[in-house]
VEXZATOR-365496 format. One record per residue (C-alpha): residue number from 1; residue in three letters; chain; z, x, y. Coordinates in Angstrom, 2 decimals. Each point is the difference from the previous one (the first is absolute). Layout:
# VEXZATOR-365496
- pos_code_unit_up_east_north
- NUM_ALA_A_Z_X_Y .
...
# end
This chain:
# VEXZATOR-365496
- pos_code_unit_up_east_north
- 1_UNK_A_4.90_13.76_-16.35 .
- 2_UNK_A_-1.67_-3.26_-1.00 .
- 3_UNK_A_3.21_-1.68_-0.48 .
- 4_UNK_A_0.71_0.61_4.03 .
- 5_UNK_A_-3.37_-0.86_0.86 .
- 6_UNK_A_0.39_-2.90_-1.96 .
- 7_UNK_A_2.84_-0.94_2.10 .
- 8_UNK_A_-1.27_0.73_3.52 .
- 9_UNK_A_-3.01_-1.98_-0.71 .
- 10_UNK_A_2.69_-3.04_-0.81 .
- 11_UNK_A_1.82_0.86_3.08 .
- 12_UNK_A_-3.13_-0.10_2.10 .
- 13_UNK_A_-1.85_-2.56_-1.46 .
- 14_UNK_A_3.50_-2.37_0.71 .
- 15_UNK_A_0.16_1.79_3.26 .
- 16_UNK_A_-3.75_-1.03_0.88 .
- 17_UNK_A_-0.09_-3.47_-1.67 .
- 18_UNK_A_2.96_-1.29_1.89 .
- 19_UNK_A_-1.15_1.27_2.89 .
- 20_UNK_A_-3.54_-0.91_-0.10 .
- 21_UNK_A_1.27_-3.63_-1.13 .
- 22_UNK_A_2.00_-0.45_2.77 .
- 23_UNK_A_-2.73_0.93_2.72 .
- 24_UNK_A_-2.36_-2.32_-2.19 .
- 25_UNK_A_2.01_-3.43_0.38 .
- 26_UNK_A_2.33_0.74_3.03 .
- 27_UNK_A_-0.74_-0.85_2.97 .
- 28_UNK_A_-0.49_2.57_2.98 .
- 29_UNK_A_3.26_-1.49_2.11 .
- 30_UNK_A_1.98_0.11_-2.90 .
- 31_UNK_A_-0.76_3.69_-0.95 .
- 32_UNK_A_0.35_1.08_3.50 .
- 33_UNK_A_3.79_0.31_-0.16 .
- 34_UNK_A_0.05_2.54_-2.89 .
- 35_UNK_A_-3.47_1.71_0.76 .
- 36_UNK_A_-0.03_0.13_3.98 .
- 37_UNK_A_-3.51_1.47_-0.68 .
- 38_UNK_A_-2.13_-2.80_-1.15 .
- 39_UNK_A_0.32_-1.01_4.22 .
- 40_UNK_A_-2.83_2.65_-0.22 .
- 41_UNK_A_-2.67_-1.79_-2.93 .
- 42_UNK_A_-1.08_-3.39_-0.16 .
- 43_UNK_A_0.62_-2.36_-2.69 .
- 44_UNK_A_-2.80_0.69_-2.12 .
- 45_UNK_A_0.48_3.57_0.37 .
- 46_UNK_A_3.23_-0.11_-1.28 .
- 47_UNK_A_-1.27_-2.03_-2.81 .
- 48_UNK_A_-2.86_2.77_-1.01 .
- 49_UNK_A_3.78_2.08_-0.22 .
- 50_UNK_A_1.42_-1.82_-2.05 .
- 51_UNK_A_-3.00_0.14_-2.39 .
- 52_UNK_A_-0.86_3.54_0.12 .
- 53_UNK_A_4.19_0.46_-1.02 .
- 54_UNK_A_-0.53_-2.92_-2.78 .
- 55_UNK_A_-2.90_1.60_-1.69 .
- 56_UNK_A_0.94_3.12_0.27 .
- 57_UNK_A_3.42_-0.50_-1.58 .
- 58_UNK_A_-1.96_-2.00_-2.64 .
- 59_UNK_A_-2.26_3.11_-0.40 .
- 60_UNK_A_2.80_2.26_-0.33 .
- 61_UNK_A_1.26_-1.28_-3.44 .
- 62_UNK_A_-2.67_-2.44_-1.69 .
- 63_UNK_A_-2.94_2.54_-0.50 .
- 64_UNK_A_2.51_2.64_-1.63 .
- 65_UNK_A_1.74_-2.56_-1.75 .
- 66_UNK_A_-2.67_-1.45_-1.75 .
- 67_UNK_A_-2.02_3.10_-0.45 .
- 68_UNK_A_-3.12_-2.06_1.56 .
- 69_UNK_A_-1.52_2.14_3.19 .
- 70_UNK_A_3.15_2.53_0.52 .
- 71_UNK_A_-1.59_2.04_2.11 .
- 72_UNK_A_0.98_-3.26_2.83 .
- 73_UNK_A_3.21_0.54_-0.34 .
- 74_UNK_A_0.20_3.41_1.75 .
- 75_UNK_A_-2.66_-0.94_2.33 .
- 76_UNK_A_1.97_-3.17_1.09 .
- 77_UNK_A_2.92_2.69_0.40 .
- 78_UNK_A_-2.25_1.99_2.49 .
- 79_UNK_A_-0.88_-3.26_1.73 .
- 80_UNK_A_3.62_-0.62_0.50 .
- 81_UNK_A_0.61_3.38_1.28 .
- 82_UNK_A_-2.73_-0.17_2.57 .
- 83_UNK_A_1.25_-3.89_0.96 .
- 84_UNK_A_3.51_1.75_0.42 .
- 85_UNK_A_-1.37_2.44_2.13 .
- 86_UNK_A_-1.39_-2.32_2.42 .
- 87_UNK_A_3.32_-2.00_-0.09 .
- 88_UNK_A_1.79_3.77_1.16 .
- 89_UNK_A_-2.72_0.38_2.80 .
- 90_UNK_A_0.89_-3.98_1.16 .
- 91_UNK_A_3.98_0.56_-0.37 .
- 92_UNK_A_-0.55_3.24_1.57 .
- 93_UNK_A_-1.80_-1.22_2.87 .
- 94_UNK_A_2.49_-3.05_0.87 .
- 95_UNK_A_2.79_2.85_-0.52 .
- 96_UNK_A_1.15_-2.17_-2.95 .
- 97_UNK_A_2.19_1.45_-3.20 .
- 98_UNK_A_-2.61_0.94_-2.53 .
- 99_UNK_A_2.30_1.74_-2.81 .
- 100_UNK_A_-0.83_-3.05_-2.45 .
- 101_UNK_A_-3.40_0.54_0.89 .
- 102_UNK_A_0.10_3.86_-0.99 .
- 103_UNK_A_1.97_-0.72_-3.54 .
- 104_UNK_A_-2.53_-2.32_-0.97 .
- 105_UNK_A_-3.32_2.51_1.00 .
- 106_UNK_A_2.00_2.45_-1.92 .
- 107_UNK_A_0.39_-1.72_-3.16 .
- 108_UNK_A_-3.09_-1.51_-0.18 .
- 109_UNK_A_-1.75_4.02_0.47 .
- 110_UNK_A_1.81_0.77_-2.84 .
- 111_UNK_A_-1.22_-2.86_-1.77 .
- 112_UNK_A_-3.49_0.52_0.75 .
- 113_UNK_A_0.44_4.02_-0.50 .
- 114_UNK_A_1.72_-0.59_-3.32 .
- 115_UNK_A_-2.68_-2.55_-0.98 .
- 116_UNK_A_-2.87_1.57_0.74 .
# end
């Protein structure tokens, strides 16, 4: 089991940090072609996005990694699942595809599940 824990959190953490890094340093107009959704934030909400997804894919694999704090690492999983969540209810709402959305709150339950 903590072999495919060990490689969700990977997964995820890539999954997050790419993502988060991209809503960090891209600009609004040039996301809005591949995430029609950002029409409905502002720039520096977008932003706050993009760290909440850094940090948390940071806190996903550091804290267990280095055996300093691991008790983050599943709580940076729940964060993720709650901030996944509230990405369904926004996809949801603008009748967008959410089935990323969905494998990503599912992994990262089972991370924090497994971890706690």
């Amino acid at each position: 089991m903590n072999v495919v824990l060990w490689v969700l959190q990977i997964l995820l953490g890539l999954a997050f940090l790419v993502a988060g890094t991209g809503k960090l340093t891209v600009p609004k107009t040039a996301l809005q072609p591949r995430m029609p959704y950002v029409e409905d934030f502002s720039q520096g909400q977008i932003r706050a996005i993009g760290a909440i997804e850094g940090l948390g894919a940071l806190g996903l694999v550091l804290p267990w990694a280095t055996g300093i704090a691991p008790v983050l690492t599943p709580l940076a999983a729940s964060g993720l699942a709650v901030t996944m969540v509230v990405a369904a209810g926004v996809h949801l709402r603008r009748k967008e595809n959410f089935a990323i959305t969905l494998v990503l709150l599912a992994m990262a339950v089972i991370v924090a599940v497994g971890r706690f």
